[in-house]
PARO-459901 format. One record per residue (C-alpha): residue number from 1; residue in one letter; chain; x, y, z. Coordinates in pm, 1 decimal. Example, Ala and Ser with C-alpha at 12.3 -4.5 7.8 and 13.67 -1.06 7.14 Angstrom:
BEGIN
pt pos 1; code A; unit A; c1 1230.0; c2 -450.0; c3 780.0
pt pos 2; code S; unit A; c1 1367.0; c2 -106.0; c3 714.0
END
This chain:
BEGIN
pt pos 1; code X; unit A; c1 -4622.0; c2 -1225.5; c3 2.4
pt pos 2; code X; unit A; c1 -4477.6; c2 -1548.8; c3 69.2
pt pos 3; code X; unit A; c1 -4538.6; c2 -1910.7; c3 -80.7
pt pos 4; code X; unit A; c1 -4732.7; c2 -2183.4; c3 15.9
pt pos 5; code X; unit A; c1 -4506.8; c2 -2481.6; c3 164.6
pt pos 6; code X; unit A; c1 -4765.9; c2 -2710.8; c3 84.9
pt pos 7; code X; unit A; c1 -4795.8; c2 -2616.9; c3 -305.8
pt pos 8; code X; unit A; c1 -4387.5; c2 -2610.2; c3 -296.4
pt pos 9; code X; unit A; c1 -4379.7; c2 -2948.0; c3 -163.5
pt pos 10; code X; unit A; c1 -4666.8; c2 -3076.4; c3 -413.0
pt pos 11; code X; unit A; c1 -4881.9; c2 -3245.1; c3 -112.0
pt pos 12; code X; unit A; c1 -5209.4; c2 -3163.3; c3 -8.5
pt pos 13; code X; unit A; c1 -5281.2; c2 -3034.7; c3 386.8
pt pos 14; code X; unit A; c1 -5392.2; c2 -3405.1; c3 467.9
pt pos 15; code X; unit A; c1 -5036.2; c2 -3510.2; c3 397.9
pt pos 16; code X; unit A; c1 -4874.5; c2 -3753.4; c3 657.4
pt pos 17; code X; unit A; c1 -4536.7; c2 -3692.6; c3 792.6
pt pos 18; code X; unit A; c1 -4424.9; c2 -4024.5; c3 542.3
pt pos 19; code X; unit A; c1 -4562.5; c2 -3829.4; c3 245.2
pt pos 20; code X; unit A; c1 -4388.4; c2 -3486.1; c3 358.7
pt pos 21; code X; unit A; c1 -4062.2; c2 -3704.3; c3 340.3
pt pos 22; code X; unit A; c1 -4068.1; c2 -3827.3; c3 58.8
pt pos 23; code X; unit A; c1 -4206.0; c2 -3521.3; c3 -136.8
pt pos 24; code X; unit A; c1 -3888.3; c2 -3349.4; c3 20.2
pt pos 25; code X; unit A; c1 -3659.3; c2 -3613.7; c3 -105.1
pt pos 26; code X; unit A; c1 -3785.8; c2 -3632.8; c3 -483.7
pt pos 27; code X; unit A; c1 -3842.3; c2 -3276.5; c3 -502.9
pt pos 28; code X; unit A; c1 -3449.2; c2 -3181.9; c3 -345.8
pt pos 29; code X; unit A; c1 -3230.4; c2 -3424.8; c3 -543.0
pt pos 30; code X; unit A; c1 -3453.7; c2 -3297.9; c3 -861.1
pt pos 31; code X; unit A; c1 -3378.4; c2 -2939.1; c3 -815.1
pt pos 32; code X; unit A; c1 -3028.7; c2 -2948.4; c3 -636.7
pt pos 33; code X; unit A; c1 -2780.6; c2 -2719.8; c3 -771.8
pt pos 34; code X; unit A; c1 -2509.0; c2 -2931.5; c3 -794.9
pt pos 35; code X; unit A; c1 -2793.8; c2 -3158.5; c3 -1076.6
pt pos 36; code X; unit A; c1 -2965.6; c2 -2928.6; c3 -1194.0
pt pos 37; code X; unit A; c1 -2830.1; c2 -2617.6; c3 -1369.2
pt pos 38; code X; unit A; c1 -3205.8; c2 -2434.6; c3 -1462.8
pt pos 39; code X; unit A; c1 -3258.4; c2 -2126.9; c3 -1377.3
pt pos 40; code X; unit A; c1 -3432.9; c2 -2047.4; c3 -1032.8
pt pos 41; code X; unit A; c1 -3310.4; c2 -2431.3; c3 -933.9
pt pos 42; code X; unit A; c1 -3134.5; c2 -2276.9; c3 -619.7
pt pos 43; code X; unit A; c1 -3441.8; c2 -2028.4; c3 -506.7
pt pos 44; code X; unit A; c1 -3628.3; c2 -2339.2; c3 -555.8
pt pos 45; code X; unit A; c1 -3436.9; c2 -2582.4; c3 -378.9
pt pos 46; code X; unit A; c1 -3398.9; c2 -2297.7; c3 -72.3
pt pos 47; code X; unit A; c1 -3792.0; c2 -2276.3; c3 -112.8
pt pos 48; code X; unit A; c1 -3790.5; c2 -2697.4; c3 -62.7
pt pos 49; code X; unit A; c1 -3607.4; c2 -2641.1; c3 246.6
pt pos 50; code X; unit A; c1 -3803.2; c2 -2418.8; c3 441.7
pt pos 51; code X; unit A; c1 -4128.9; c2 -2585.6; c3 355.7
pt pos 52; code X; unit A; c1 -3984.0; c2 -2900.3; c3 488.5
pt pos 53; code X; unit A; c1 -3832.9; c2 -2694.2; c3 780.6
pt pos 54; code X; unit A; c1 -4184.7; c2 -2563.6; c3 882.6
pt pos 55; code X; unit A; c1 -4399.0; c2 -2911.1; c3 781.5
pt pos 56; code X; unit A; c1 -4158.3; c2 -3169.9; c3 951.2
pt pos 57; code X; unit A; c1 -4219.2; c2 -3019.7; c3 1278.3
pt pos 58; code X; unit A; c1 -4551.5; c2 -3068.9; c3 1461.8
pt pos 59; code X; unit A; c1 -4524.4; c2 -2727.8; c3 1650.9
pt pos 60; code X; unit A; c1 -4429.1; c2 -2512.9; c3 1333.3
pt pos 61; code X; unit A; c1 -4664.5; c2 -2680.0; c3 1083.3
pt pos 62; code X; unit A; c1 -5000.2; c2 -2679.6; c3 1359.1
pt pos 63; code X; unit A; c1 -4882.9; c2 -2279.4; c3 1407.5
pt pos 64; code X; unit A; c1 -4870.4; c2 -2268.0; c3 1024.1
pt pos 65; code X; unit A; c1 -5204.2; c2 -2444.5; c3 942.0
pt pos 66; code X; unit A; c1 -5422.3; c2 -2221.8; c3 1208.1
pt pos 67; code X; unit A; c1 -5229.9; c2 -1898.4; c3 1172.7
pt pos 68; code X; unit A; c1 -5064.1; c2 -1892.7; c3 778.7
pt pos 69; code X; unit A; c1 -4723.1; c2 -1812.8; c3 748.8
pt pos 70; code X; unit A; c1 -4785.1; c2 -1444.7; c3 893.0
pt pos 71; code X; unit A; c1 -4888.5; c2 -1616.1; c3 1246.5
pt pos 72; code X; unit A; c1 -4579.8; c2 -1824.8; c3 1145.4
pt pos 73; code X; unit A; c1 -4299.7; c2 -1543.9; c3 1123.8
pt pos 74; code X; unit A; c1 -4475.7; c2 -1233.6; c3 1295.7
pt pos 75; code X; unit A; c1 -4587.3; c2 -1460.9; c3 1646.1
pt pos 76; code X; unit A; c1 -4933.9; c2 -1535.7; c3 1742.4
pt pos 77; code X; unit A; c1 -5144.4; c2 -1321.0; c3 1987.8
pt pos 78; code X; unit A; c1 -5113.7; c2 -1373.7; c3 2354.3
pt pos 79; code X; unit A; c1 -5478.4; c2 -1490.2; c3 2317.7
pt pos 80; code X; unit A; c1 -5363.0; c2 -1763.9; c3 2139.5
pt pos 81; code X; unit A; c1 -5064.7; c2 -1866.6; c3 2273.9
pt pos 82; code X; unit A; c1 -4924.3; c2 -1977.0; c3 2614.3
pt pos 83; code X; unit A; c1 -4741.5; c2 -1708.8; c3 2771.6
pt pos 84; code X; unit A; c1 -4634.7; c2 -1344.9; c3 2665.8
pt pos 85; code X; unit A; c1 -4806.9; c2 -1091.8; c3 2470.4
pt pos 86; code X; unit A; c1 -4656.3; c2 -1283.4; c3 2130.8
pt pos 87; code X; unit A; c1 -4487.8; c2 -1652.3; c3 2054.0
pt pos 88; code X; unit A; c1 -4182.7; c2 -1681.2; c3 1910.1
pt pos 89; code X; unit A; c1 -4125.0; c2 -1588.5; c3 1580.2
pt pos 90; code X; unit A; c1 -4004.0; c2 -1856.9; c3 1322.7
pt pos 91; code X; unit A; c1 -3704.4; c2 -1749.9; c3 1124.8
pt pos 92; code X; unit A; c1 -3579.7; c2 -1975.6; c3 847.9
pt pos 93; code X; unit A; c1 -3231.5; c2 -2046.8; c3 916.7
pt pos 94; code X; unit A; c1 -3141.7; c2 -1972.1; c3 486.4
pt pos 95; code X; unit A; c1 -2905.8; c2 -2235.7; c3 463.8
pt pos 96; code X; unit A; c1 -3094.8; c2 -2552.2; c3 267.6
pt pos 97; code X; unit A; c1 -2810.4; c2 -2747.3; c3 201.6
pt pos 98; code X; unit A; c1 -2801.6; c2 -2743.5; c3 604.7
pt pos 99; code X; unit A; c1 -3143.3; c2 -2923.8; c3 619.7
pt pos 100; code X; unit A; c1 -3027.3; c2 -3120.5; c3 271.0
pt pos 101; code X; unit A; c1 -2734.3; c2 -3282.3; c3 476.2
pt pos 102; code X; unit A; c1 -2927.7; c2 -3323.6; c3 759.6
pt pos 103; code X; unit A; c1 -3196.2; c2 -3519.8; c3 562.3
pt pos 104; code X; unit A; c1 -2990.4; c2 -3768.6; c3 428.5
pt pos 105; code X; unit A; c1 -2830.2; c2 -3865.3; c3 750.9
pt pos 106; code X; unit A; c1 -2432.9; c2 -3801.5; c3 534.6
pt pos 107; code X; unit A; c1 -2503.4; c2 -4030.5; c3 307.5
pt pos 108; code X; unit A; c1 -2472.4; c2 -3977.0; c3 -52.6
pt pos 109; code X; unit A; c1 -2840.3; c2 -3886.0; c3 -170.2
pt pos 110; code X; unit A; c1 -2730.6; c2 -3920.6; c3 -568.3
pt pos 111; code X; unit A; c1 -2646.9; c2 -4311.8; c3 -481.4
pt pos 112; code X; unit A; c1 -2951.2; c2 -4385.1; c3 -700.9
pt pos 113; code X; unit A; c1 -2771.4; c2 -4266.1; c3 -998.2
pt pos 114; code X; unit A; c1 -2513.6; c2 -4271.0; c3 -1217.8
pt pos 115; code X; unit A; c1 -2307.1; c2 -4019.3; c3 -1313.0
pt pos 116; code X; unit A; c1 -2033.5; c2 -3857.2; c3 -1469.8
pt pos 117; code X; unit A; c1 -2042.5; c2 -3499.1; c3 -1386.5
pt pos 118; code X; unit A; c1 -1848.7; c2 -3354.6; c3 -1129.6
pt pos 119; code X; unit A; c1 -1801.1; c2 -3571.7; c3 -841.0
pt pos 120; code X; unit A; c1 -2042.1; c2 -3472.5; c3 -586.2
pt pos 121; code X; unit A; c1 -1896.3; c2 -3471.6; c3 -203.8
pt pos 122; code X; unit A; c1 -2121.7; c2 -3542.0; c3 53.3
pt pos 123; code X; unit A; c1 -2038.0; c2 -3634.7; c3 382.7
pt pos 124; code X; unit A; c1 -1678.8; c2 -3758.6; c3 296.9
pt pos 125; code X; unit A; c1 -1817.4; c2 -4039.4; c3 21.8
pt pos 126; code X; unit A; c1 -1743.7; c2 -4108.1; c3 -338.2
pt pos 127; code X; unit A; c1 -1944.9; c2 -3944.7; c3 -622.7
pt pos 128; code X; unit A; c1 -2294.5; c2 -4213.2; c3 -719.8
pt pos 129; code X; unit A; c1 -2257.7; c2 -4556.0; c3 -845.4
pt pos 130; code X; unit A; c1 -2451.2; c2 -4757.1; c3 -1111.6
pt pos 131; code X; unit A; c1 -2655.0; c2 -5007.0; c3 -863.6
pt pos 132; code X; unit A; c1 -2704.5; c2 -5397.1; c3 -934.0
pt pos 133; code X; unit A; c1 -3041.0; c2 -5581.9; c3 -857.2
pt pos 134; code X; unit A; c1 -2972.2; c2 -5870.2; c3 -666.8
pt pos 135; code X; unit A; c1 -3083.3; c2 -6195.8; c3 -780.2
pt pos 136; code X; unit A; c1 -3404.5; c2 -6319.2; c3 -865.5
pt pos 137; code X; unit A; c1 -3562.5; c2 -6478.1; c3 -516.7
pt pos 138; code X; unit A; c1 -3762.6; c2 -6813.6; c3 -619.1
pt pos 139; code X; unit A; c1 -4047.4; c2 -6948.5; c3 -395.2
pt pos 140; code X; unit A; c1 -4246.5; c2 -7278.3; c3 -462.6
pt pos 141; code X; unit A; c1 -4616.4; c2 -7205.0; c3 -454.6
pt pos 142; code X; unit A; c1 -4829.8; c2 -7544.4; c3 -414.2
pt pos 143; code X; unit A; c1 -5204.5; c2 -7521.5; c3 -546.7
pt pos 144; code X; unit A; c1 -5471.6; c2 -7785.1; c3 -565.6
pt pos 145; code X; unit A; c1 -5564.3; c2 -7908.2; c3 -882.3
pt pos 146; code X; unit A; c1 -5914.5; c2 -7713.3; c3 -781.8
pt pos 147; code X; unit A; c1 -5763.8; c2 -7395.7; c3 -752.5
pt pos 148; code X; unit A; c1 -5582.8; c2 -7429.3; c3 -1061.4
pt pos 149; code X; unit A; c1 -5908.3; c2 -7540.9; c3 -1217.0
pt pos 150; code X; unit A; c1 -6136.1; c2 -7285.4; c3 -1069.0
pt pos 151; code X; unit A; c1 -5849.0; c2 -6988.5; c3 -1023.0
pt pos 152; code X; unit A; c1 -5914.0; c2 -6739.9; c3 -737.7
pt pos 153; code X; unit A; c1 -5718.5; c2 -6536.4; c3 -523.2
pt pos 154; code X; unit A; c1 -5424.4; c2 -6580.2; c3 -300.4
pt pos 155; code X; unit A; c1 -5219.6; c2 -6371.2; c3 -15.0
pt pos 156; code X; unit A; c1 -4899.5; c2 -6482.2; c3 61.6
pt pos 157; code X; unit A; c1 -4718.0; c2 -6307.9; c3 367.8
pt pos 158; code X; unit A; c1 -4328.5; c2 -6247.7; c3 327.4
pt pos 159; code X; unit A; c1 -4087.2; c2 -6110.5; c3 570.1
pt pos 160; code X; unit A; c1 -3824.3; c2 -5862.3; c3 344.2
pt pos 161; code X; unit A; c1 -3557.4; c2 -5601.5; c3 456.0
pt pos 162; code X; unit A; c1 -3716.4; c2 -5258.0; c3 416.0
pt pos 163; code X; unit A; c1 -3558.0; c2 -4935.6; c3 439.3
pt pos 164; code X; unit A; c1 -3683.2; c2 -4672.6; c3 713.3
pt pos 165; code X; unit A; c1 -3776.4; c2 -4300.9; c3 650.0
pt pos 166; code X; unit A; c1 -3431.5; c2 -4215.1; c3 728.8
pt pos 167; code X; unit A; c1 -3289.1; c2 -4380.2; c3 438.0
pt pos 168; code X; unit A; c1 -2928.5; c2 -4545.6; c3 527.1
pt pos 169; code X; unit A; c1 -3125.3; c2 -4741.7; c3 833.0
pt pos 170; code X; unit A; c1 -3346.8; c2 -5088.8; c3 756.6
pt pos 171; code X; unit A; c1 -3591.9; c2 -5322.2; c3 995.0
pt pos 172; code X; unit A; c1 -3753.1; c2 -5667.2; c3 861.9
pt pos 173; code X; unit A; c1 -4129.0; c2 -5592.5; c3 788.6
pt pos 174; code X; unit A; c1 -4356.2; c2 -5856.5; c3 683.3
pt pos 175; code X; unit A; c1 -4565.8; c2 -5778.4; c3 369.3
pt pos 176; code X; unit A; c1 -4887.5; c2 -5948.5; c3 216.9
pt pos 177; code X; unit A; c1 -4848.4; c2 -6044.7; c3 -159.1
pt pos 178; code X; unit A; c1 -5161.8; c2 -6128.5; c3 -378.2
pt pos 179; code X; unit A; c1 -5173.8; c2 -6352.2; c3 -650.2
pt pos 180; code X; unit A; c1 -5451.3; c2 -6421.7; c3 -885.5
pt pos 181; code X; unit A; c1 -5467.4; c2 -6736.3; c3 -985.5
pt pos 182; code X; unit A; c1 -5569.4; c2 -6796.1; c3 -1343.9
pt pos 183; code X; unit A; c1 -5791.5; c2 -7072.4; c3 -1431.4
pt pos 184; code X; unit A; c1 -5588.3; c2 -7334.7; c3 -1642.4
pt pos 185; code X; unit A; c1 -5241.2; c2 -7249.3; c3 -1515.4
pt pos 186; code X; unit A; c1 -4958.0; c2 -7523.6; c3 -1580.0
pt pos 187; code X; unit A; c1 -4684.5; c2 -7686.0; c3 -1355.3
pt pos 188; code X; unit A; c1 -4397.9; c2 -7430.3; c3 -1352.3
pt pos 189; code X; unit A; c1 -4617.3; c2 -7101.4; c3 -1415.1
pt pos 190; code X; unit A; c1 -4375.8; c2 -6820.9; c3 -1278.4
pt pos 191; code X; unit A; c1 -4568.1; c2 -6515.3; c3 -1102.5
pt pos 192; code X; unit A; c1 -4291.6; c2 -6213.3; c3 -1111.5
pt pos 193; code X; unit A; c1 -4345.3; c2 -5923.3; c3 -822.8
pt pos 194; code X; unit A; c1 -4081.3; c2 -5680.3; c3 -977.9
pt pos 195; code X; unit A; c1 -3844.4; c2 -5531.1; c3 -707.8
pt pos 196; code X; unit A; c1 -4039.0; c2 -5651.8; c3 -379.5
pt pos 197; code X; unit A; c1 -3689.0; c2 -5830.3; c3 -220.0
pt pos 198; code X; unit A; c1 -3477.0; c2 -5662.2; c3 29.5
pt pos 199; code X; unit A; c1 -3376.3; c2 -5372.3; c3 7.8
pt pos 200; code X; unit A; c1 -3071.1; c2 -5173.4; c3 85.9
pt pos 201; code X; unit A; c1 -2861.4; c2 -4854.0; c3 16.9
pt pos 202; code X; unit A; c1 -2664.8; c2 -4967.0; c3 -277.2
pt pos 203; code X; unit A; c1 -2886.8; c2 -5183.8; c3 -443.9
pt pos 204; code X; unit A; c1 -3176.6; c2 -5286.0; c3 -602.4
pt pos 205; code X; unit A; c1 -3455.9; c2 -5556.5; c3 -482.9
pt pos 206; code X; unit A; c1 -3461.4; c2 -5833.7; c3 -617.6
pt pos 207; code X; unit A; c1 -3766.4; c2 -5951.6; c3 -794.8
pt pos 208; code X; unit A; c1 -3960.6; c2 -6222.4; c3 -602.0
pt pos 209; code X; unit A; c1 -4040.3; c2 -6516.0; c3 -802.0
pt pos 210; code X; unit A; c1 -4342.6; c2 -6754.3; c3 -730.9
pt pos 211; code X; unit A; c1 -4330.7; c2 -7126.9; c3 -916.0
pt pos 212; code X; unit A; c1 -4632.1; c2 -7276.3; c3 -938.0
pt pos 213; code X; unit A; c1 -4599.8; c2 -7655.5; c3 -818.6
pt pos 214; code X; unit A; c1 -4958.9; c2 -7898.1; c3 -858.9
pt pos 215; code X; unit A; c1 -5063.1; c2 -8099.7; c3 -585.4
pt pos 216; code X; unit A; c1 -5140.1; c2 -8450.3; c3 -630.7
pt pos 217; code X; unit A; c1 -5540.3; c2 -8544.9; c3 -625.0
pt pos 218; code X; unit A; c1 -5706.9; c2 -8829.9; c3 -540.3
pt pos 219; code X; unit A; c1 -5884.4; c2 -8870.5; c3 -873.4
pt pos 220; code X; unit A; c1 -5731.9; c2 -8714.0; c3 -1123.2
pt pos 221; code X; unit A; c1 -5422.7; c2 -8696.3; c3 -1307.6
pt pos 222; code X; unit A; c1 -5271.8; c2 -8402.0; c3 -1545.4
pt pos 223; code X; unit A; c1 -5126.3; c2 -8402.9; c3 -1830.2
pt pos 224; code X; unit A; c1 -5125.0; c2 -8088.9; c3 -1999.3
pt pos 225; code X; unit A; c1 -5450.1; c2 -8010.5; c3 -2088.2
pt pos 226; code X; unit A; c1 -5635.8; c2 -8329.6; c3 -2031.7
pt pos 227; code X; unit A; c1 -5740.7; c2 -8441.0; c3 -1686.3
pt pos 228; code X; unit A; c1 -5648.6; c2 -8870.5; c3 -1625.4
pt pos 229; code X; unit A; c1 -5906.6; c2 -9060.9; c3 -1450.9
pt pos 230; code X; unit A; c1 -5813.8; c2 -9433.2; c3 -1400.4
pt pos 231; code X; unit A; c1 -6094.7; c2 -9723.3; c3 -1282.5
pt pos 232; code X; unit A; c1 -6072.2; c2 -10050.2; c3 -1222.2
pt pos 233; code X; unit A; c1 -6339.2; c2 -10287.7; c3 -1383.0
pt pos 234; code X; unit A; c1 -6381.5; c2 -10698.1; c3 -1328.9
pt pos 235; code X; unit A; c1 -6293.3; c2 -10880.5; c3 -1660.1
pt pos 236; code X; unit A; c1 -6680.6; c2 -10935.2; c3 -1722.8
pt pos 237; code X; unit A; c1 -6770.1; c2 -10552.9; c3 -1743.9
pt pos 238; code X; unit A; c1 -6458.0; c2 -10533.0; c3 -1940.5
pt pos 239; code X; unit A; c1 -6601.3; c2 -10830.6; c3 -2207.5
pt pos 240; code X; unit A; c1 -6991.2; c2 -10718.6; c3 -2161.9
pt pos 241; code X; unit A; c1 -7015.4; c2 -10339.6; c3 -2069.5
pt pos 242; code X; unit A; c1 -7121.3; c2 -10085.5; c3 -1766.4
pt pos 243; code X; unit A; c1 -7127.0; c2 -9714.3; c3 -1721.9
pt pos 244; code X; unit A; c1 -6843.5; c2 -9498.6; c3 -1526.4
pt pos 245; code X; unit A; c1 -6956.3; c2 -9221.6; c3 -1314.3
pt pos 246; code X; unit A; c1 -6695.7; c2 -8972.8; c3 -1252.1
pt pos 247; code X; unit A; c1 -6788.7; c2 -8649.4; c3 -1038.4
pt pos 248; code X; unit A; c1 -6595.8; c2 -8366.2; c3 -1221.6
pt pos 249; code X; unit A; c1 -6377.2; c2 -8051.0; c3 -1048.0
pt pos 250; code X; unit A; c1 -6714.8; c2 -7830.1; c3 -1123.8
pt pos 251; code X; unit A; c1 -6893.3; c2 -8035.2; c3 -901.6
pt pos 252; code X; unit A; c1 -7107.4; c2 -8240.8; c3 -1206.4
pt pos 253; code X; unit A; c1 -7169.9; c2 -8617.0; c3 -1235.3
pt pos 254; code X; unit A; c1 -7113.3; c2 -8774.4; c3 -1557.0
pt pos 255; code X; unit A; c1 -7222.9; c2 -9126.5; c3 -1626.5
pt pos 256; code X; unit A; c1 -7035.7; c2 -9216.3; c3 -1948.5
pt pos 257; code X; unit A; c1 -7170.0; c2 -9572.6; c3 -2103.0
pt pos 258; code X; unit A; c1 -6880.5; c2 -9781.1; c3 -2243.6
pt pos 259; code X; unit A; c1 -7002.3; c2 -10005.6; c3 -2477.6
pt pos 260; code X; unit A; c1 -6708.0; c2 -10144.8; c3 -2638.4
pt pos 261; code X; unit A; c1 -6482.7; c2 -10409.5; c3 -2563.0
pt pos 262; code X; unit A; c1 -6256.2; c2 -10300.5; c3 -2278.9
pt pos 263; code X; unit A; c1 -5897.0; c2 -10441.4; c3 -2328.9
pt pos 264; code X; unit A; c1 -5573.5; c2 -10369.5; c3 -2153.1
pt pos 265; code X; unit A; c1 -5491.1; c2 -10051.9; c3 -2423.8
pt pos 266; code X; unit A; c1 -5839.6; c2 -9924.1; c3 -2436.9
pt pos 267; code X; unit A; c1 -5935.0; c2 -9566.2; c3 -2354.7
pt pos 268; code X; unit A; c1 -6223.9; c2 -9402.0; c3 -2377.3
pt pos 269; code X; unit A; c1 -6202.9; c2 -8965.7; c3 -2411.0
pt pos 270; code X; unit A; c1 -6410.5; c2 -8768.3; c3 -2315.1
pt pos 271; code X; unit A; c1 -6391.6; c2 -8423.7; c3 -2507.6
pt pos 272; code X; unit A; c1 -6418.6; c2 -8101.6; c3 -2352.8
pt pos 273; code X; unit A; c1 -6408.9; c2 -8210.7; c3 -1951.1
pt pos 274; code X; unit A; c1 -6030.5; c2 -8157.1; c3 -1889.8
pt pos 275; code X; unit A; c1 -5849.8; c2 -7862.3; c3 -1781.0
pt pos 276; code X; unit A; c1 -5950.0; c2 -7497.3; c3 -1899.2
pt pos 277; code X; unit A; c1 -5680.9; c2 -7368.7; c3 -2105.1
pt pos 278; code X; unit A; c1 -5468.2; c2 -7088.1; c3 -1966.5
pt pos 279; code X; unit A; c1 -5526.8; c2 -6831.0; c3 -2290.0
pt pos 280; code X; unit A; c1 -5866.1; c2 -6926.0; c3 -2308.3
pt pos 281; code X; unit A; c1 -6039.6; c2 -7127.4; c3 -1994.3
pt pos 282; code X; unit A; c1 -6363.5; c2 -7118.9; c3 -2237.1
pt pos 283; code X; unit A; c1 -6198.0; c2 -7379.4; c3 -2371.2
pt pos 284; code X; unit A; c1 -6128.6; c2 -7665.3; c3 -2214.4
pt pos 285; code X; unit A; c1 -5901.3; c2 -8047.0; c3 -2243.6
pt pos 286; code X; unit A; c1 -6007.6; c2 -8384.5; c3 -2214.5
pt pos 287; code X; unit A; c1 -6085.5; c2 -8640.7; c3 -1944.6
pt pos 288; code X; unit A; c1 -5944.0; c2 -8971.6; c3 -2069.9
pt pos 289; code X; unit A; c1 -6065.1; c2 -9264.3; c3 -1870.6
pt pos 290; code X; unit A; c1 -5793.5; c2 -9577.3; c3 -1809.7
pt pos 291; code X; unit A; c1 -5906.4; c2 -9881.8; c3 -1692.8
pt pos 292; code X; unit A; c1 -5718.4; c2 -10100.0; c3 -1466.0
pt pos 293; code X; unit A; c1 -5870.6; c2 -10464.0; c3 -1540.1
pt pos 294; code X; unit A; c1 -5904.1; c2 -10714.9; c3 -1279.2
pt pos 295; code X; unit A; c1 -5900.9; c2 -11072.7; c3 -1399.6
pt pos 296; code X; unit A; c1 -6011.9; c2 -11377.1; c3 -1178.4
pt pos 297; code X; unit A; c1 -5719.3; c2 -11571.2; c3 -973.2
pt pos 298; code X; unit A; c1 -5892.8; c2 -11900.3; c3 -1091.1
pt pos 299; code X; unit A; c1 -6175.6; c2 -12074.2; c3 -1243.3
pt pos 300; code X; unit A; c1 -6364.6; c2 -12386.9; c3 -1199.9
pt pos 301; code X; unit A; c1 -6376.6; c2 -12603.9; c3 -1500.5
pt pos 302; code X; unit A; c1 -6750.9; c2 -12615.1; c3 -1524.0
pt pos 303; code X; unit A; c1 -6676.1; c2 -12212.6; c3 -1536.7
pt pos 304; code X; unit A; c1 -6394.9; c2 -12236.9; c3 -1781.3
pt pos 305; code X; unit A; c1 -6641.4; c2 -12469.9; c3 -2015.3
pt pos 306; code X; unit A; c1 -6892.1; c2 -12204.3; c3 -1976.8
pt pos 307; code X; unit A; c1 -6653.3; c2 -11954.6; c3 -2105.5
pt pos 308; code X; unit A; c1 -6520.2; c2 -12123.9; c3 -2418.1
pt pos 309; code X; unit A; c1 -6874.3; c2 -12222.2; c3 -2502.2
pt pos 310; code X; unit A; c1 -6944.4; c2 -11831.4; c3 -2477.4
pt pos 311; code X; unit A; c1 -6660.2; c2 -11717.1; c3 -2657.8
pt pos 312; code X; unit A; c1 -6650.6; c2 -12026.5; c3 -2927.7
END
């Protein structure tokens, strides 16, 4: 009774050529000889091998998944196949370090790690190295003062250096990131995808690094917490009082009365209408109104008399 390649390769029988691959490649530098010094590591790493024999190979595996592995190795019944009373019968070659160098293309599989056992030769090249991650890649990411009010979602498309199946080969791929944008976030808010850079035989990705960078608005102004809303008021509203209607980021209208003498320091705040706070956007900042006074290029003198009379 033989084995199932399937169960040795831990994949199930919808398993794409991709996932054979790289079940092969976990499961063979795990149970190598030369690594790993278990008991039953080489029957089990000869067992990898001809399960990755038979399942990288259209023609084997569809024989395998109709017939079994005794269609497999004793030849399927001239009813079934396409000439002759039998097909030919597969015979594992027995030599998995044969399909283990063959795999990895020469190159030195164990480059992933670091070592110091005994130096391991494959194809001519030095024993594994300790890889470096490259730097850190930084992006600007511009948002509206909306989105950073509101949040939502984002999908930003990079190109990046990705390695093929073959492992020592690369092609540029482009690659959709998502970022979810937190109500409340500030100016210079870093977003971190760990490892998503280029990639390459001897090293690691860099991370890619998103800045978040606030675009001007129209109306308001940050700082911090609090949203700045400036308006500009004739000298009499300023000295009599009006009402300021400001439409808000959440689509509300506020009229706020100001009652007070307006002069060229005066604020009036608002509590509660600013920004949402980042740890908690239940809670929210301020909107402080500025006012921008505009006083008269000139007067009559029956108008100047009125005014001193009014402010005697």
């Amino acid at each position: 009774m033989g084995f199932d390649y399937y169960e040795t390769l831990e994949i199930n029988r919808n398993a794409t050529v991709v996932d054979i691959k790289k079940a092969y490649r976990r499961l063979a530098l795990k149970f190598h000889p030369s690594k790993n010094r278990e008991p039953g590591s080489p029957e089990k790493f000869s067992q990898l091998s001809e399960a990755y024999d038979v399942l990288s190979d259209p023609r084997k595996k569809a024989t395998y998944d109709k017939f079994g592995e005794e269609g497999l190795k004793c030849g399927i019944p001239a009813e079934f196949g396409s000439s002759g009373a039998w097909s030919s019968k597969y015979v594992y070659h027995g030599n998995p370090d044969k399909t283990f160098r063959e795999f990895f293309g020469g190159d030195n599989p164990f480059a992933d790690f670091y070592t110091s056992d005994v130096p391991l030769q494959f194809g001519g090249l030095q024993p594994g190295v300790l890889k470096t991650q490259d730097s850190p890649i930084e992006r600007d990411l511009y948002l509206a003062l909306d989105d950073l009010f509101h949040g939502g979602t984002k999908k930003i498309k990079i190109s990046c250096r990705v390695m093929n199946e073959d492992g020592y080969t690369s092609s540029i791929r482009d690659k959709i990131l998502t970022i979810d944008v937190m109500p409340g976030w500030k100016e210079g808010t870093r977003i971190i995808f760990p490892k998503e850079g280029d990639q390459g035989p001897n090293s690691i990705p860099a991370d890619v690094v998103f800045i978040v960078r606030q675009k001007s608005h129209p109306l308001f102004l940050r700082q911090h917490n609090d949203l700045i809303y400036k308006v500009q008021i004739s000298l009499e509203m300023a000295l009599t009082g009006f009402s300021v209607d400001v439409e808000t980021l959440d689509g509300r209208l506020l009229s706020i009365p100001i009652n007070d003498i307006v002069h060229p320091t005066y604020t009036k705040t608002v509590t509660g209408e600013g920004m949402p706070l980042s740890q908690d956007p239940s809670q929210r900042g301020n909107l402080i109104i500025i006012f921008g006074i505009q006083f008269p290029e000139k007067l009559s003198a029956e108008r100047k008399h009125l005014i001193k009379q009014a402010l005697a």
